[in-house]
DRENKELO-96803 format. One line per field, with one value per residue (C-alpha): x, y, z; residue number from 1; residue in three letters. Coordinates in Angstrom, 3 decimals, padded with zeros to 6 digits. Layout:
px <- [X;...];
py <- [Y;...];
pz <- [Z;...];
resi <- [NUM;...];
resn <- [ALA;...];
This chain:
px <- [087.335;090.399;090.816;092.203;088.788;087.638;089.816;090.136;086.220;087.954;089.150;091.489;090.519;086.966;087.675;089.597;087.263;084.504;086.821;087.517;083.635;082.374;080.968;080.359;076.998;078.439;080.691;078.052;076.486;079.151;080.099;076.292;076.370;076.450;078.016;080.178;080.570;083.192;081.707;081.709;085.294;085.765;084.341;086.014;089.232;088.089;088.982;085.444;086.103;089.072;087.165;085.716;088.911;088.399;085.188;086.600;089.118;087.134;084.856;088.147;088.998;085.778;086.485;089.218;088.817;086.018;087.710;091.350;091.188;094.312;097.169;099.720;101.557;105.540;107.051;110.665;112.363;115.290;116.303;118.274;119.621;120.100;120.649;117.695;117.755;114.635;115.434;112.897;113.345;112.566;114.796;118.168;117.933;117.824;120.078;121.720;122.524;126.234;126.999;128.081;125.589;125.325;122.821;123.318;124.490;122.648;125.537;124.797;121.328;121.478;123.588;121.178;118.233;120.058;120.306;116.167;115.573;117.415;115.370;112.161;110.764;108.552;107.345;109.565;109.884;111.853;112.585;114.856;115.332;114.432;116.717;115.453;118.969;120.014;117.312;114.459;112.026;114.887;116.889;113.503;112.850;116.730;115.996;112.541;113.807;116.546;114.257;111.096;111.691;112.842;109.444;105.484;104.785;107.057;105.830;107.848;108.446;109.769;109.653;105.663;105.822;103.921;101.310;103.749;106.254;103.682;102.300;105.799;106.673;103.987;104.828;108.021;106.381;105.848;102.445;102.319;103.517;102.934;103.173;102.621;101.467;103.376;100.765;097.639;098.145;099.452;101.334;103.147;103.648;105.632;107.690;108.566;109.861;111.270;113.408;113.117;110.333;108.631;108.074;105.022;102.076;099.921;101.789;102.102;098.670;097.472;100.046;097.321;095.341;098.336;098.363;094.326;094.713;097.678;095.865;098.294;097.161;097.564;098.166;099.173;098.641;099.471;100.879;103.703;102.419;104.020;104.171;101.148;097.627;097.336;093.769;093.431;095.476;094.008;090.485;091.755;093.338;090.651;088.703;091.410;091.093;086.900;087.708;090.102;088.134;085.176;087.245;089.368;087.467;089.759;092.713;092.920;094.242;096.675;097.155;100.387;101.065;104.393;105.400;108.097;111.736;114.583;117.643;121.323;119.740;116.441;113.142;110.963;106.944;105.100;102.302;103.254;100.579;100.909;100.368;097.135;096.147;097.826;095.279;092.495;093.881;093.848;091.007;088.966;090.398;089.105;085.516;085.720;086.528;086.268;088.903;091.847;095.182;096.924;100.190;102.817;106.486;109.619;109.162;107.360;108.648;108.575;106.173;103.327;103.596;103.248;100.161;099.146;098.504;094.861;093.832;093.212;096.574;097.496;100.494;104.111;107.682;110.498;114.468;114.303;117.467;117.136;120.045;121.153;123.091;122.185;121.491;124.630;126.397;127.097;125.801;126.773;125.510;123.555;119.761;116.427;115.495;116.505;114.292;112.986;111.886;115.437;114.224;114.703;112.215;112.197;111.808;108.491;107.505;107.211;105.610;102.627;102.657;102.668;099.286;097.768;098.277;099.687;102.508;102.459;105.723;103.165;100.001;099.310;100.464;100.027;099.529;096.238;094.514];
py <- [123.829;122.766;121.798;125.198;126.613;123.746;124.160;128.123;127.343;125.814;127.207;125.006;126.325;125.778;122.408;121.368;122.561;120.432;117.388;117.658;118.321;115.096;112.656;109.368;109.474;111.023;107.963;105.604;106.937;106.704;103.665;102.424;104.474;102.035;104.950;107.067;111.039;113.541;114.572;110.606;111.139;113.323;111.853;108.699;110.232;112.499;111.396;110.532;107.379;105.901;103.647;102.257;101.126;097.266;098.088;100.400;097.623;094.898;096.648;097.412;093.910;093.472;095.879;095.207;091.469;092.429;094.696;093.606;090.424;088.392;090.019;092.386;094.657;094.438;097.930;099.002;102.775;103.355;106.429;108.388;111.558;113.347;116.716;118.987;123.156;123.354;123.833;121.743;121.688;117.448;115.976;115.082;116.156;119.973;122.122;123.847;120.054;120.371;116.706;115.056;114.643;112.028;111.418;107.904;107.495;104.977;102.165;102.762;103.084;099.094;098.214;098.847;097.564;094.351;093.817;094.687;092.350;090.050;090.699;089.741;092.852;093.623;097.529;099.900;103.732;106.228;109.052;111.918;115.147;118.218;119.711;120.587;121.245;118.100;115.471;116.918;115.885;114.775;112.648;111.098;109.921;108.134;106.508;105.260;104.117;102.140;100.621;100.280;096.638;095.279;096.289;095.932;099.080;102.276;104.898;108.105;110.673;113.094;117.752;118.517;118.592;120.694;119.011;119.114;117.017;114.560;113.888;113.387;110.809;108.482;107.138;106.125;103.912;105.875;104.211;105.861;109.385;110.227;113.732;114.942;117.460;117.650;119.519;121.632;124.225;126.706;129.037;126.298;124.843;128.005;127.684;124.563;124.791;128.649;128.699;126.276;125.794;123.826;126.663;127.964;125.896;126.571;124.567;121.854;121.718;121.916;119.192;116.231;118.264;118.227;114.617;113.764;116.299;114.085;110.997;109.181;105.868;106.456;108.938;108.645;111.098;111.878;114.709;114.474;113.292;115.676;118.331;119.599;118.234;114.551;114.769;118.382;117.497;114.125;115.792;117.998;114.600;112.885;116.121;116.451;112.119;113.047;115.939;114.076;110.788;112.848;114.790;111.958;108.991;107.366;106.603;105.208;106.454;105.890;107.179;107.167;107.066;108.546;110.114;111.809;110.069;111.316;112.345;113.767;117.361;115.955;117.859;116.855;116.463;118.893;116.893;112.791;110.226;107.334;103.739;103.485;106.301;105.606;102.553;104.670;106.699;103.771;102.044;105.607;105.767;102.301;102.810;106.813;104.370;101.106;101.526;103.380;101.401;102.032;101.956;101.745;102.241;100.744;104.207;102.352;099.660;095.980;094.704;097.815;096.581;092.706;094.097;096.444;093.696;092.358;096.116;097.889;097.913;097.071;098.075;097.050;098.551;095.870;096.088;100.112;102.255;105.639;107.091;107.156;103.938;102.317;098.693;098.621;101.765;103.344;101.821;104.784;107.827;110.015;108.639;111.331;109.495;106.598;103.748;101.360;097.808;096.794;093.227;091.437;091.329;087.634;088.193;090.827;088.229;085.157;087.454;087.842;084.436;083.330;085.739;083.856;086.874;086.828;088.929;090.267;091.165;092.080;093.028;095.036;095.359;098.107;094.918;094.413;098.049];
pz <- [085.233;087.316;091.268;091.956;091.544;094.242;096.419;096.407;097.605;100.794;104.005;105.585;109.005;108.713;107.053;109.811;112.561;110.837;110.761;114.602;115.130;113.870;116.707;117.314;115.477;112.245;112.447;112.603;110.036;107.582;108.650;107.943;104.641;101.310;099.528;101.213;100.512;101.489;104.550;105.681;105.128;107.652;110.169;109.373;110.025;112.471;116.378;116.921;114.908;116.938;119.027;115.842;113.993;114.522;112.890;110.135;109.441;108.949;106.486;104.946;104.759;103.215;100.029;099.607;099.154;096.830;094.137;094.444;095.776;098.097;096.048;096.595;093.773;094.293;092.549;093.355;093.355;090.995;091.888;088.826;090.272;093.653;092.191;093.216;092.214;095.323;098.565;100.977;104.560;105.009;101.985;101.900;097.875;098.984;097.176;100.399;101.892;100.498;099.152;096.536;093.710;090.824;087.808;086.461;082.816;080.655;081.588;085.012;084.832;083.028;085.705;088.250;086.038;086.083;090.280;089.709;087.462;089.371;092.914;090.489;090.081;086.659;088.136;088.606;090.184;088.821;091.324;090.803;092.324;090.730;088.471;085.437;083.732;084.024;084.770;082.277;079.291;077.161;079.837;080.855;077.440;076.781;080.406;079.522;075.824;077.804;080.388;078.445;077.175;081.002;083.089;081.758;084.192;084.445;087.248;087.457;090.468;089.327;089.256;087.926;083.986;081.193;079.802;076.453;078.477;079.272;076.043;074.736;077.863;077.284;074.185;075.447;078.051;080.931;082.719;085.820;087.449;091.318;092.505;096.174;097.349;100.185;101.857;101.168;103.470;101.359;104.211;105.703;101.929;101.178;104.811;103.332;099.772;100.149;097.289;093.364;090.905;093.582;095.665;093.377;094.819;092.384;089.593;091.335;092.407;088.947;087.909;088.064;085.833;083.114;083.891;083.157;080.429;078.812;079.001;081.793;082.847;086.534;088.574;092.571;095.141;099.034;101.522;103.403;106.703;109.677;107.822;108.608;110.158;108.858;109.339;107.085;104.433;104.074;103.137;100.678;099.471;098.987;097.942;095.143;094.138;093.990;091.458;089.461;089.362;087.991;085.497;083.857;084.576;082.199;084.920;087.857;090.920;093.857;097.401;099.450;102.920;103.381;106.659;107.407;107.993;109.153;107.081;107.397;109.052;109.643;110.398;113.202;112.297;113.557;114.032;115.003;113.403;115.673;113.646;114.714;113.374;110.141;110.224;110.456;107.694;105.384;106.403;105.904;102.806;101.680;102.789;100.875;097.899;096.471;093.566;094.529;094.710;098.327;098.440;101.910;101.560;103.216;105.125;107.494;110.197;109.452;112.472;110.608;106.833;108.072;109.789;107.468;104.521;105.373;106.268;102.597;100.859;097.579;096.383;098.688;097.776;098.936;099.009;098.407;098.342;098.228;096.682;092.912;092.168;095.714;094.058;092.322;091.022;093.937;097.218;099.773;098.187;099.729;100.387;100.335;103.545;105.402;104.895;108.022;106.227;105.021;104.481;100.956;098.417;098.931;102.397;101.621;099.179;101.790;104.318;102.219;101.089;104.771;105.370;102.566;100.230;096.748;095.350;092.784;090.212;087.174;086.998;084.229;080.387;077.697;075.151;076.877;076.728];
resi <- [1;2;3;4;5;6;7;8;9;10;11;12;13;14;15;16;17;18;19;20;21;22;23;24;25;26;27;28;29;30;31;32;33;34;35;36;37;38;39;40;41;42;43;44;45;46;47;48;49;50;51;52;53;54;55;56;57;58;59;60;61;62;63;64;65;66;67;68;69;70;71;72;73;74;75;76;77;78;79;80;81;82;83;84;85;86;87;88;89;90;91;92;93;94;95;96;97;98;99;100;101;102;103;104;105;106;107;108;109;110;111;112;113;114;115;116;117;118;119;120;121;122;123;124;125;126;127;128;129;130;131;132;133;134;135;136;137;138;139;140;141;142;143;144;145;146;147;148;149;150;151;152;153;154;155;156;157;158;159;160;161;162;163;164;165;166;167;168;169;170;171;172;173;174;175;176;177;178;179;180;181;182;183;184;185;186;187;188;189;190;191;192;193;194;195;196;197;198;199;200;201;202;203;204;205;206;207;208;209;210;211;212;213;214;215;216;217;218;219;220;221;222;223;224;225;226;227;228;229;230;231;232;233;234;235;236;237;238;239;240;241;242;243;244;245;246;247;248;249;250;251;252;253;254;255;256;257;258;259;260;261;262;263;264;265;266;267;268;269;270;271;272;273;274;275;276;277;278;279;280;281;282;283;284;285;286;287;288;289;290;291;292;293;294;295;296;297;298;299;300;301;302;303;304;305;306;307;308;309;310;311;312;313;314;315;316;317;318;319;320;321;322;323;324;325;326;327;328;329;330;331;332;333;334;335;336;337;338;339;340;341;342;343;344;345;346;347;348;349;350;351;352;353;354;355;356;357;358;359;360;361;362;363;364;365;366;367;368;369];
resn <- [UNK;UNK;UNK;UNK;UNK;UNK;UNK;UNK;UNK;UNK;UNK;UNK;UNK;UNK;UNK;UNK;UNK;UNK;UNK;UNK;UNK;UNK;UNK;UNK;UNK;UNK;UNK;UNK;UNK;UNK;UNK;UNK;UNK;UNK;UNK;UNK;UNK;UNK;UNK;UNK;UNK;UNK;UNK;UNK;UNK;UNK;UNK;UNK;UNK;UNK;UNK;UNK;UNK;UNK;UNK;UNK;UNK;UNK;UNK;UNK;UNK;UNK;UNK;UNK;UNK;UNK;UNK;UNK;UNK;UNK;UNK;UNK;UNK;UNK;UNK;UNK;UNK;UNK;UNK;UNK;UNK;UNK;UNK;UNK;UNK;UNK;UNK;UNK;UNK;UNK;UNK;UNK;UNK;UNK;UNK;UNK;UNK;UNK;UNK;UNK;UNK;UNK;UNK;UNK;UNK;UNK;UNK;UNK;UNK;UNK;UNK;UNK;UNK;UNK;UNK;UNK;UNK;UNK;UNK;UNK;UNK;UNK;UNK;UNK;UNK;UNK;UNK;UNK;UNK;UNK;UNK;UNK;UNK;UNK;UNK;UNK;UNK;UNK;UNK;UNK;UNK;UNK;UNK;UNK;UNK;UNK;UNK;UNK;UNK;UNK;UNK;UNK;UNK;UNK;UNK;UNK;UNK;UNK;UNK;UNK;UNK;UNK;UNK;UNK;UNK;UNK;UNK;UNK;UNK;UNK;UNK;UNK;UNK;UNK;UNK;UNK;UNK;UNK;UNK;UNK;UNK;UNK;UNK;UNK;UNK;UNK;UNK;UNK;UNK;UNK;UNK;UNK;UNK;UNK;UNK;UNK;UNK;UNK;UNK;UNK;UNK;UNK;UNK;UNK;UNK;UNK;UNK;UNK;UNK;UNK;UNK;UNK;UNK;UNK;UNK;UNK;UNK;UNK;UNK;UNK;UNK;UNK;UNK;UNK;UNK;UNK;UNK;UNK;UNK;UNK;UNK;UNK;UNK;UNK;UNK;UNK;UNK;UNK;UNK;UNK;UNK;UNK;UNK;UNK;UNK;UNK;UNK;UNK;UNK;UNK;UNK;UNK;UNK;UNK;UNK;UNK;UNK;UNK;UNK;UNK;UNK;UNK;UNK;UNK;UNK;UNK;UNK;UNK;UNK;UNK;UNK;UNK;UNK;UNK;UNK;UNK;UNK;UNK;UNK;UNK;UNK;UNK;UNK;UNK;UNK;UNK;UNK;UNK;UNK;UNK;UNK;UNK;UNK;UNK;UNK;UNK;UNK;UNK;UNK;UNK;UNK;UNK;UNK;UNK;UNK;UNK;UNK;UNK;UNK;UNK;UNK;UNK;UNK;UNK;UNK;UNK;UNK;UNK;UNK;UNK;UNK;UNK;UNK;UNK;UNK;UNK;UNK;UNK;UNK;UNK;UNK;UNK;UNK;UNK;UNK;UNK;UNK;UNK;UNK;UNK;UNK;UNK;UNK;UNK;UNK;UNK;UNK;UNK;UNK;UNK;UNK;UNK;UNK;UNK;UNK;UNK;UNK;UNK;UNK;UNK;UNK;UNK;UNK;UNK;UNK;UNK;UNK;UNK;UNK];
């Protein structure tokens, strides 16, 4: 059993004509519901339930409060590498964007551990592009050896893995990995990534499989929204976190929210997601389920994330570069996107203080499983 077999089930036209069928009843009724199924889903993120987001978000509130209570994870992307063998028509990483690249040596990986360390951080990202002859299994596992005694939680984003890979990561401290899927609709998926490993969509939609099948403690998913239909993809989304959840009940489980930003040759969305609807996205995604972490980037403006924090998130990156050496190596590389929050982690930090929230630097450690 794997999700291809679910999802090879689905049509993605049919599942998106039942998403824009729902009506104001079906909303009601999930919104009613004391357990919520897939099908609530949709019409929570359907347009039906627009006029019921002040009611979606206080539920949200309401959850949220319950499992996670007033707190906040602060996490951090260290980004090792900006070479990249795919070529993908929204990152900055592509192989036929003709710049300069750089993977960071183990001195210059320290280096920027130390300006981390120094912003407070405990939980850290590591994001590279994909490019498997010089960023792979073996460089992971000097990089996580290095960092390991510095953070209590190491995620990694990173190309899709064998299981073999996996199994050998984790012992060297790797907690976390997050893989997109960019998008589930697999024509415009292959429009997309037309040329690298990435281009076969059926290995990276088995990836979280490999994952569960490793034993990884969490796993993070999400689309790329603009790519395609936010609404769409985000069924199959949560479709794919049902499956998952089932399968390895052992980890737990992320969601990201990350739409697309412009870079040097940029690619416009070909659907917009306004920030309302980006609250409804959430918010649905809170009421579908109780225990996934939620997680918004410094993709997003400064005046959303302050008003994002009482809605259903958990998890809040702060002082992001996103370029290889952008903390203190090598501060004007190229970035995979430009970021829009450019306030200090401090600055994040005393914003959720001042909402009464709680952030927090670490929240988890392997000592205690």
């Amino acid at each position: 059993m794997s999700f291809t077999e679910i999802f090879r089930s689905c049509s993605w036209d049919d599942t998106s004509k039942s998403i824009y069928a729902k009506t104001a009843f079906d909303v009601e009724r999930a919104l009613a519901a004391s357990k919520r199924s897939l099908e609530d889903f949709k019409a929570l993120i359907s347009p039906a339930a627009a006029p019921y987001l002040e009611q979606m978000a206080k539920i949200s509130q309401q959850l949220t409060l319950k499992r996670f209570g007033k707190v906040i994870q602060m996490y951090v992307p260290l980004y090792l590498s900006n070479e990249c063998n795919n070529i993908c028509t929204y990152c900055g990483f592509s192989y036929d964007n003709k710049v300069r690249r750089k993977t960071l040596s183990s001195i210059e990986v320290m280096q920027e551990v130390a300006v981390i360390k120094d912003m407070g951080f405990d939980h850290v990202l590591l994001v590279t592009g994909e490019a498997n002859q010089s960023v792979h299994t073996d460089y992971f596992k000097k990089v996580l050896d290095l960092i390991k005694p510095h953070f209590s939680h190491i995620s990694m984003e990173v190309q899709p893995l064998d299981l073999e890979d996996y199994m050998e990561l984790t012992p060297y401290g790797l907690n976390t990995v997050l893989v997109y899927q960019e998008t589930y609709h697999e024509e415009d998926y292959k429009k997309h990534h037309p040329k690298g490993k990435k281009s076969n969509f059926q290995y990276r939609l088995d990836t979280p499989d490999r994952l569960g099948k490793a034993g990884i403690h969490k796993m993070g998913l999400g689309v790329l929204i603009g790519l395609e239909d936010w609404r769409t993809d985000s069924y199959f989304t949560a479709m794919h976190l049902s499956y998952l959840e089932k399968q390895y009940w052992q980890s737990k489980y992320s969601i990201s929210f990350p739409r697309l930003r412009p870079f040097s040759g940029g690619l416009e969305p070909k659907i917009a997601m306004s920030d309302r609807e980006l609250v409804q996205l959430i918010c649905a995604y809170r009421l579908f389920n109780e225990e996934v972490e939620l997680s918004i980037s410094t993709r997003e403006s400064d005046v959303f994330r302050n008003n994002i924090i009482k809605l259903g998130i958990t998890a809040m990156s702060a002082g992001s570069k996103t370029n290889p050496g952008g903390y203190a190596v090598e501060p004007q590389s190229l970035e995979q996107f430009e970021i829009s929050d450019e306030r200090s982690a401090p600055e994040i930090a005393a914003m959720i203080n001042q909402q009464g929230y709680e952030p927090v630097w670490k929240d988890w450690d392997s000592s205690l499983t």
